[in-house]
C-alpha positions as CSV (number, residue, x, y, z in Angstrom):
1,X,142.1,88.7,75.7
2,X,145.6,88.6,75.0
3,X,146.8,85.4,73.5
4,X,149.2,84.5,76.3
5,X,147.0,85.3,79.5
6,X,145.5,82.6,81.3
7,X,142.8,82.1,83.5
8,X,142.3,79.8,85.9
9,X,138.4,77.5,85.2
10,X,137.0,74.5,86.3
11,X,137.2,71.3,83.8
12,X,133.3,71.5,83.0
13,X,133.6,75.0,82.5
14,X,135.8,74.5,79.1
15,X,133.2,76.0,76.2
16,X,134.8,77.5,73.7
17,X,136.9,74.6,71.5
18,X,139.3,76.9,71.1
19,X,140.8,76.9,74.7
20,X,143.3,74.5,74.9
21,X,145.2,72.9,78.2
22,X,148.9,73.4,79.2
23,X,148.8,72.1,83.0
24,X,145.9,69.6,85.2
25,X,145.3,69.2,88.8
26,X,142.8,68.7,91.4
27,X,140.8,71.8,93.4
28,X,141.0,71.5,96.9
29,X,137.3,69.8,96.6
30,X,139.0,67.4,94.4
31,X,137.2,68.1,90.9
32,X,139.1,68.8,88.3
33,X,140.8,72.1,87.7
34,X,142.7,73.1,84.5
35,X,145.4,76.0,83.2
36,X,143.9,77.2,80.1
37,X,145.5,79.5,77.6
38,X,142.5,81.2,75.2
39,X,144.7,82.0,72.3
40,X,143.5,84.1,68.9
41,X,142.5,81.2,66.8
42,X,145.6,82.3,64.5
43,X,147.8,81.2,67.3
44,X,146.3,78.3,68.6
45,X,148.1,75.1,68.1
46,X,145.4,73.3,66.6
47,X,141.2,74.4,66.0
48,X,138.8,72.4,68.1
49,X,138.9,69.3,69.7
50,X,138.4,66.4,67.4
51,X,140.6,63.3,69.3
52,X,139.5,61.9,72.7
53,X,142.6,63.5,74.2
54,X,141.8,66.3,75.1
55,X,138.9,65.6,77.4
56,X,141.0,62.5,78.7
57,X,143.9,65.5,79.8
58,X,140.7,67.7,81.3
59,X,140.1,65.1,84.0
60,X,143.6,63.2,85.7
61,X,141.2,60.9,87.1
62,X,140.4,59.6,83.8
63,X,144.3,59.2,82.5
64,X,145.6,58.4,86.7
65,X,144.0,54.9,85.3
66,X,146.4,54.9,82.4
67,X,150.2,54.0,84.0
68,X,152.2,55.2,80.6
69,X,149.4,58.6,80.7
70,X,149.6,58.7,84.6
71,X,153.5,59.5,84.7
72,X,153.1,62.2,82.1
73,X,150.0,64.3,82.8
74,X,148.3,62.7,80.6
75,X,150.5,63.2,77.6
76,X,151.4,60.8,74.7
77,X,155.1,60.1,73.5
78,X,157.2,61.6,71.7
79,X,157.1,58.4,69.2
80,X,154.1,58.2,67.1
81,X,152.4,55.8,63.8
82,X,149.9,57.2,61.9
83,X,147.8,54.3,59.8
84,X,144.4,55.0,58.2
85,X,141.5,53.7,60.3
86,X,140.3,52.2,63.8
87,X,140.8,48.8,61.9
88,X,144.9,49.5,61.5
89,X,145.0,51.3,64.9
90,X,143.9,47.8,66.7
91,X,146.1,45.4,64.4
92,X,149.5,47.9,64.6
93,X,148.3,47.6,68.1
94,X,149.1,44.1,69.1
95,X,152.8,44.4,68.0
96,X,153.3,46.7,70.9
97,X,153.8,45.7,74.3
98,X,151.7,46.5,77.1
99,X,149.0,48.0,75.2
100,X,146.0,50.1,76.1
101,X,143.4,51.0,73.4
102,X,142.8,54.2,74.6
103,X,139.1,54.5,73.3
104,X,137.8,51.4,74.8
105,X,139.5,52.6,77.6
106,X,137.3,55.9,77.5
107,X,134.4,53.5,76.6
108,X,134.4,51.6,79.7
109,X,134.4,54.7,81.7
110,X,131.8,56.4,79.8
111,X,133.4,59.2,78.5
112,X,133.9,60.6,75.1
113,X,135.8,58.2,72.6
114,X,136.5,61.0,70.1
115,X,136.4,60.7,66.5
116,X,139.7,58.5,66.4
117,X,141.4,55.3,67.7
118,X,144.3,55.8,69.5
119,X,147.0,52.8,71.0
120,X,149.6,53.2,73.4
121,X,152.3,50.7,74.0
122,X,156.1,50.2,74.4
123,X,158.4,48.8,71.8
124,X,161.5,47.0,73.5
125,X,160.5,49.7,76.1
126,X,160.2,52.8,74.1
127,X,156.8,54.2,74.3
128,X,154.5,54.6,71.0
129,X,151.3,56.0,70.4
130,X,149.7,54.7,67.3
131,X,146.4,56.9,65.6
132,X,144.1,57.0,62.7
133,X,144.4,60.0,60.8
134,X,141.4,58.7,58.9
135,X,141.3,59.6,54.8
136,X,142.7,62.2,53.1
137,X,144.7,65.6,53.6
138,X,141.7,67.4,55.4
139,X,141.3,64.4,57.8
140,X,144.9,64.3,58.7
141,X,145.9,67.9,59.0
142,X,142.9,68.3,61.7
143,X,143.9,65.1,63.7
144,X,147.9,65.5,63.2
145,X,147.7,68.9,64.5
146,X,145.8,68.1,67.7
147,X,147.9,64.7,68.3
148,X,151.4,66.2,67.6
149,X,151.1,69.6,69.3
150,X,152.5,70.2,72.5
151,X,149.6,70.6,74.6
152,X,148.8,66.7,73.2
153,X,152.2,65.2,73.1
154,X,155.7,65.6,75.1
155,X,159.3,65.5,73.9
156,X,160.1,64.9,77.4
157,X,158.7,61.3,79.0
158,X,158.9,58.8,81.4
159,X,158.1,54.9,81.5
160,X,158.6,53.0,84.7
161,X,162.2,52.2,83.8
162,X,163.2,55.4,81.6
163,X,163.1,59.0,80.6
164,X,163.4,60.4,77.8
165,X,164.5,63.9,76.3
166,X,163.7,64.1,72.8
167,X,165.1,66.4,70.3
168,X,162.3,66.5,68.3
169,X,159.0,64.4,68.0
170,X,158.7,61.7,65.7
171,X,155.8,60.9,63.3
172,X,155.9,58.2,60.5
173,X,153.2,57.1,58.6
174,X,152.5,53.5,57.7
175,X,149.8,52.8,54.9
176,X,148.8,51.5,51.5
177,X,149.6,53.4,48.4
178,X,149.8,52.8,44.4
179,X,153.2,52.2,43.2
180,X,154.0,54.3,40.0
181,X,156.4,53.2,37.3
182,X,157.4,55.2,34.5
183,X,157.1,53.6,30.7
184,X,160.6,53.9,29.9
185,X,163.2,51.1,30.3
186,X,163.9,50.2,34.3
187,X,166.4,48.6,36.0
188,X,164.2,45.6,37.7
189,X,165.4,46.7,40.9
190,X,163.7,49.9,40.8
191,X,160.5,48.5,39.6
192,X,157.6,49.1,42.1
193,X,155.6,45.5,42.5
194,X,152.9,44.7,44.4
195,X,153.7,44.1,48.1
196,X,156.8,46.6,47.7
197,X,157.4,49.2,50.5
198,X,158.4,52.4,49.7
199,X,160.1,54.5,52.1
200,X,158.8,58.7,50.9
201,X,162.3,60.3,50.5
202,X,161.1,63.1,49.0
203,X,157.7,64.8,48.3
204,X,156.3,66.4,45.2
205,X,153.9,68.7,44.5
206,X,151.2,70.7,47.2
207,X,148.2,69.8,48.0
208,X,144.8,72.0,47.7
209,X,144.1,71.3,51.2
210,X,147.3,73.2,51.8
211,X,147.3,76.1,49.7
212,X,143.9,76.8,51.3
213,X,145.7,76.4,54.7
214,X,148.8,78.4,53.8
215,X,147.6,81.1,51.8
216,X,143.6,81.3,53.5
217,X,142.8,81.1,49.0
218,X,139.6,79.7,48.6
219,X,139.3,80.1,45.5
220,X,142.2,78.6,43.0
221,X,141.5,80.5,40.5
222,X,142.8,83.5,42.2
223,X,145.6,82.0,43.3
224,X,148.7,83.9,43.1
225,X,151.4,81.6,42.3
226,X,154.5,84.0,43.1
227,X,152.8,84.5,46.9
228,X,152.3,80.8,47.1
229,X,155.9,79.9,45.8
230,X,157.6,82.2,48.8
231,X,155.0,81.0,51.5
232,X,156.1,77.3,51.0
233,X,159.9,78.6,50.3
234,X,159.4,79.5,54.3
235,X,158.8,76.4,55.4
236,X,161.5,74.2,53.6
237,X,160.1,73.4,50.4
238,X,162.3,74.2,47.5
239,X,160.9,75.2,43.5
240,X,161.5,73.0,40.6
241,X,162.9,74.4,37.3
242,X,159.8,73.9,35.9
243,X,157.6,74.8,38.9
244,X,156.7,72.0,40.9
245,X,157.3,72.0,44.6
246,X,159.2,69.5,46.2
247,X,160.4,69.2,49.9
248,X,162.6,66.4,50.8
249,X,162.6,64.2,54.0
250,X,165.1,63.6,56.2
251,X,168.3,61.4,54.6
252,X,169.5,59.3,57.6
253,X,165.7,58.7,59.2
254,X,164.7,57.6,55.7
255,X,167.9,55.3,55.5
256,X,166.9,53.9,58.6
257,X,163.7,53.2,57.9
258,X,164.3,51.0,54.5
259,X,167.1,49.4,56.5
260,X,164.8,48.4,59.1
261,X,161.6,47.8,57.1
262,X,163.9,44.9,54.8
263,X,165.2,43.3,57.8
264,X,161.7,43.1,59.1
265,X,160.5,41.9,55.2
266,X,163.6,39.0,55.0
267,X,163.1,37.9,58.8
268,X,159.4,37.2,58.1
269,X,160.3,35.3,54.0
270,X,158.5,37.8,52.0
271,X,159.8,38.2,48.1
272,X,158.8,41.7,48.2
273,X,161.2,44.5,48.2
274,X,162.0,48.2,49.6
275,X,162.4,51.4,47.7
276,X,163.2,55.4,48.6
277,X,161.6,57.1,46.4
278,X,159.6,60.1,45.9
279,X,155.6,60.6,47.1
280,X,152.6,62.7,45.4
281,X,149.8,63.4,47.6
282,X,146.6,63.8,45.7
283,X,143.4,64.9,46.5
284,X,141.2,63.0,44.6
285,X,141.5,59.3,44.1
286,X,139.6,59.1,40.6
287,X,142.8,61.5,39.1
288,X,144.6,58.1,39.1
289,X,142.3,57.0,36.2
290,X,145.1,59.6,33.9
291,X,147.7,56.8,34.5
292,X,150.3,59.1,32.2
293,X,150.0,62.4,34.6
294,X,151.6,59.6,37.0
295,X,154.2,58.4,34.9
296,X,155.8,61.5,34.4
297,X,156.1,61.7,37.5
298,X,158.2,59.1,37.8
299,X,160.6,59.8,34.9
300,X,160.5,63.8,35.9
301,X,160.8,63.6,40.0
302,X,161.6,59.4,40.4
303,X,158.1,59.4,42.5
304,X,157.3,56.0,43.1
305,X,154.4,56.0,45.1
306,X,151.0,58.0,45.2
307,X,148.3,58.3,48.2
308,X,146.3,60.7,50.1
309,X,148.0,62.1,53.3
310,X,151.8,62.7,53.2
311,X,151.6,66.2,53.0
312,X,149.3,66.9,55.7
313,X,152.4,65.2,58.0
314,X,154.8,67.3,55.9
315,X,153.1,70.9,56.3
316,X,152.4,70.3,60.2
317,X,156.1,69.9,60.8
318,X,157.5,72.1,58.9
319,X,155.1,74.6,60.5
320,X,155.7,73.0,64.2
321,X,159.4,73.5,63.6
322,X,159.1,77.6,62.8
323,X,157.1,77.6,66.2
324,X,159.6,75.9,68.3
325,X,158.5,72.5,68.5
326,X,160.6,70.4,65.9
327,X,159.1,67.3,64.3
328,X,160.5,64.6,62.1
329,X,158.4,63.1,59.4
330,X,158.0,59.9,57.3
331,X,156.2,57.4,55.7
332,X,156.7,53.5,54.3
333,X,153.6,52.5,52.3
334,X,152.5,49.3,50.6
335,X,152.2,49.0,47.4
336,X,148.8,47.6,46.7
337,X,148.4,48.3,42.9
338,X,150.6,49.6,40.5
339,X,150.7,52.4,37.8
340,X,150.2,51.9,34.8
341,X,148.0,48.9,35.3
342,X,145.6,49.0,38.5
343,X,145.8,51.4,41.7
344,X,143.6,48.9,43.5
345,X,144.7,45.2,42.5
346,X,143.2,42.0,43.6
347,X,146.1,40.8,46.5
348,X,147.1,38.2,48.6
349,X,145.7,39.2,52.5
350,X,148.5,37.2,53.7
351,X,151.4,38.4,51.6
352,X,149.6,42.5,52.0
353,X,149.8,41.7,56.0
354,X,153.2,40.5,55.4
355,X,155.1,43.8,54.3
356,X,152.4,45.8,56.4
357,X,153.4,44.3,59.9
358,X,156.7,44.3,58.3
359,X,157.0,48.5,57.4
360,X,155.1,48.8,61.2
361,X,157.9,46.5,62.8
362,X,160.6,48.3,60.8
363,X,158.7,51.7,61.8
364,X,158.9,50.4,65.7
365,X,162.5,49.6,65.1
366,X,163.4,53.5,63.5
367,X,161.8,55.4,66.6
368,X,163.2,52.9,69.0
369,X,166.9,53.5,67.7
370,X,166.2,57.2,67.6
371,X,164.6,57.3,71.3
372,X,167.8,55.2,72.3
373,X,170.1,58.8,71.8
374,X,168.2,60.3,74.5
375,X,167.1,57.3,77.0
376,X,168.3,57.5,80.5
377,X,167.6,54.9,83.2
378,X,165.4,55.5,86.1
């Protein structure tokens, strides 16, 4: 079947994981009906369904009991946080205003939670969706691409008071990381501490995930470096001298988001500070055990910050941009170890909770100021 036919099926009738839903409505016996594109896997949006949301779109009865999913056919926002697990989903949570926990939601009614947690709310009336995107490139690139496609998610939206026409969706990350200083002389207000928050304004490197994605290599060995230099080239990242990749983040969204984040930090008393510096997504946590593989980083690329996900949000919207559907990336993580010394220290809860509520706040703030460009009154 061509990848742009459709064919008109009933809900319960969606086998295949790879069909995926542009439009919902009710037969004229009143069960569920959906549009359904069945795309070549190579052109599909995202590969199965791994997030309550699409079986939550399947059936309008289900999201006609959610008012922010009711006005948009069952869509999320345009806004969105990304934090680690179900445990972040429900604390970032309760920031929001008027929010629904979407998979207790789906729990009460008896339908399928999904793999993930997933929030919606309103921030001084701009509406956020906050997810898991769980541990790790793999993790993230499977649930980023179903959340932030447009069969998922809407650039346009409507609250009960506004609409909105975004230019481009918005995704920031908020997490833990280790903070990496080099061993060479600093000035102390560049020196990542415990608590910090850095803001990712630039990051370095390619993740194996990724080149598996990109290139379909499976094995590294093969790898041929020229093909996989001119395949990232295409979507924005740019080659060191030496041959790192690097792809840098958006200057003013960055800006905003320290701005924001330190306000949030000096409102609530914290002592700890903000940073825009360079990220390195790793695979493997143990590689952090080679503290000096780190370090250079620092002095060679000013990265100030390691973890595990980053890049998944980076690939996904620098490939969701060459198809038509722009989206805006970052990330503000906590520092909760440092390097060299210890990735994982022992910390303070209240101080940790502290700069975490303080980079979500700030995060709010960012995609409330942004949404405010394209906000029209009801």
């Amino acid at each position: 079947m061509a990848a742009n036919s459709k064919k008109r099926v009933r809900t319960e009738d969606l086998g295949p994981i790879k069909r995926q839903k542009t439009e919902h409505d009710l037969s004229d016996d009143g069960s569920s009906t959906s549009e359904v594109e069945l795309p070549d896997e190579s052109d599909a949006w995202f590969i199965g369904h791994h997030t309550l949301m699409p079986k939550l779109q399947a059936d309008p009865e289900l999201y006609r009991k959610i008012p922010m999913l009711a006005k948009n056919n069952g869509r999320l926002p345009p806004y969105l946080i990304c934090v680690g697990d179900k445990r972040r989903v429900r604390a970032a949570g309760k920031l929001l205003d008027d929010v629904v926990f979407l998979h207790d939601e789906m729990q009460k009614l008896g339908a399928d939670v999904g793999r993930i947690a997933i929030a919606s709310g309103t921030y001084k009336g701009t509406p956020i969706a906050i997810f898991e995107h769980q541990m790790g490139c793999g993790g993230a690139e499977i649930i980023c691409r179903e959340l932030v496609s447009p069969l998922i998610s809407s650039r346009e939206y409507k609250t009960d008071k506004n609409e909105y026409a975004a230019k481009e969706k918005y995704v920031i990350r908020i997490g833990s990381c280790g903070g990496i200083n080099s061993g060479k002389e600093t000035e102390k207000s560049d020196i990542v501490k415990i608590y910090d928050v850095i803001v990712s304004s630039h990051s370095v490197g390619i993740s194996g995930c990724h080149i598996q994605a990109a290139l379909g290599m499976l094995n590294f060995f093969e790898v041929d470096l020229k093909q996989c230099r001119e395949q990232f080239e295409k979507l924005g990242y740019k080659v060191h001298e030496d041959g790192w990749m690097v792809q840098k983040c958006d200057k003013e969204f960055c800006a905003a988001m320290k701005a924001n984040i330190l306000e949030k930090l000096t409102t609530k008393g914290s002592k700890a500070s903000t940073h825009l510096l360079g990220s390195f997504s790793k695979d493997s946590l143990y590689c952090e055990t080679n503290e000096e593989n780190f370090m250079k980083l620092r002095e060679r690329f000013d990265v100030g910050c390691t973890e595990m996900e980053f890049d998944a949000l980076r690939l996904m919207a620098s490939e969701f941009k060459r198809r038509g559907e722009p989206v805006k990336v970052g990330m503000a993580c906590v520092a909760i170890g440092v390097l060299p010394g210890a990735s994982f220290a022992l910390v303070d809860k209240k101080e940790a909770s502290r700069s975490i509520d303080s980079a979500l706040l700030g995060a709010f703030e960012t995609l409330h100021q942004y949404a405010s460009e394209t906000r029209k009154a009801l």
